[in-house]
N, C-alpha and C positions, 0 to 999 in steps of 0.2 A: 557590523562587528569590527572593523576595520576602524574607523573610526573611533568607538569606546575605544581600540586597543594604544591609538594614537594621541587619545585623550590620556589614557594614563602613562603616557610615555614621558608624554609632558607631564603630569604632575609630578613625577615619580623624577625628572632629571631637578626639579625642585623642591626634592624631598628635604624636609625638615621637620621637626618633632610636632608641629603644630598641623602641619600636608598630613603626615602620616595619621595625627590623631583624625583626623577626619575622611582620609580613606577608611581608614581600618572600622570608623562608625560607620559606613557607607552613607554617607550625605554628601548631598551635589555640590562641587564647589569648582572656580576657578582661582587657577594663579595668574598672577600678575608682576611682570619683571620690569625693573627700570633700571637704567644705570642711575646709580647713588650719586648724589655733589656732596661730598664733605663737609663743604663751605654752606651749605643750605640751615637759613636762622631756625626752620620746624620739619622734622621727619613728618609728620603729616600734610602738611600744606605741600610740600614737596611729592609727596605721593598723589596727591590728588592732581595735581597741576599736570603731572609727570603721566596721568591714568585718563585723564581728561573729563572728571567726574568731580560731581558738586564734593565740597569741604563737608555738609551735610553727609552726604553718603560713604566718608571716610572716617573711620571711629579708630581713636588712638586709643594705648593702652597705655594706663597708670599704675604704680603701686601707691597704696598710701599705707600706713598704719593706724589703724581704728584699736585703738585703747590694747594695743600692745599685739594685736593680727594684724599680719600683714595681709592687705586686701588687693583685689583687683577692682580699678575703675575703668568701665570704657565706654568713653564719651566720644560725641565729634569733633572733628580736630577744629571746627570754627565754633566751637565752644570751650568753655572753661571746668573744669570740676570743684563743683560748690562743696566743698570738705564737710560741712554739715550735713547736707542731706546726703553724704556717702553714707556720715556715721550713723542718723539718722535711720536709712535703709535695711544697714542690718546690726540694728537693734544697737547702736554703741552710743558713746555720751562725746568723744573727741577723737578727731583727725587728722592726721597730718601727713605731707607728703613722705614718704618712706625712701632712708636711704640708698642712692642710685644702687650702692657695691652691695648692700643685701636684699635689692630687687634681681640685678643681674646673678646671684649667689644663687637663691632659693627658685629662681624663674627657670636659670639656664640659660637665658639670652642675653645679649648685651641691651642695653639702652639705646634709643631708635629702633630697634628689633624683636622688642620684646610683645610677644603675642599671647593672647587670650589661650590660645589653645596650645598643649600638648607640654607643657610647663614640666620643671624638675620635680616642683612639690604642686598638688592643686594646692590653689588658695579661692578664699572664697571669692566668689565677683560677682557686682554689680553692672548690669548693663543700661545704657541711659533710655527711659522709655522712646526716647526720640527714635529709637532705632525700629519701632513695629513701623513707622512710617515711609521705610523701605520695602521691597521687595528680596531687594541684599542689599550687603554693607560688607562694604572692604576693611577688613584690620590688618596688622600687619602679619605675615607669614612665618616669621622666626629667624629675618635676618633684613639690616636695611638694603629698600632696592625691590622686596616681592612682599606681593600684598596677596589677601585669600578673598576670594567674595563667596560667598554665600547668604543664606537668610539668614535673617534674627532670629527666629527659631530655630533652627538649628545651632547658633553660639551658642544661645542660652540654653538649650540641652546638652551640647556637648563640654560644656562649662559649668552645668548646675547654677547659671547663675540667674540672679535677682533681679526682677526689668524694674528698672523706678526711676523717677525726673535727679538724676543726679548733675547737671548740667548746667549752667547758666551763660549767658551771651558774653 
């Protein structure tokens, strides 16, 4: 009991909208804190390096706009997101990366920080199939610096989102 109580002590001193959304679903999850470099070329690559955990097993978070939605992508950071098969995925004809100040706007987070879970507005999202090949996957928590792990399943419940190969090397 001690323990659990100690577990949420810690989650709770790194509460953010996206921590909260996934206590409040009660799904198993850990945080993960780093000290941030400003100067770092990728918020993912830097998390991962910083976490000690395959680029595979760290999935960044995208907006893009899919024929005028703004959409959520989350791929691995040592991958790319192939704009077609986002639009593709759910059901659209054209995609493009969405402006940073109306991802940070509609999300709530700034960029580097912007997480899958516990967002201003939901929006729809896709998640890359590559992620069932985890056990967990770390995205980012809701500020640069703390990452969430948990399963793919459980994102894509707690996101409603769409599993499909959005991805490419």
């Amino acid at each position: 009991m001690a323990k659990k109580k100690a577990k949420q002590a810690k989650q709770q001193s790194a509460a953010t909208p996206a921590t909260v959304a996934a206590t409040e679903a009660g799904v198993a999850f850990t945080t993960h804190a780093y000290e941030h470099d400003p100067a770092a070329a990728s918020y993912g690559e830097e998390a991962a390096e910083a976490l000690g955990v395959s680029p595979e097993q760290v999935f960044k978070t995208l907006v893009a706009d899919v024929d005028g939605t703004l959409t959520v992508a989350v791929v691995p950071v040592s991958a790319s997101l192939d704009l077609k098969a986002l639009a593709s995925a759910t059901g659209g004809k054209r995609a493009a990366m969405a402006d940073p100040a109306a991802a940070e706007r509609t999300t709530g987070y700034v960029r580097g920080g912007i997480s899958p879970l516990g967002q201003r507005k939901r929006l729809p999202t896709v998640l890359d199939a590559s992620a069932d090949g985890h056990p967990t996957i770390c995205v980012s928590a809701g500020r640069r610096g703390l990452e969430i792990e948990l399963s793919p399943k459980d994102l894509a419940a707690l996101t409603d989102a769409v599993t499909a190969p959005i991805a490419r090397a």
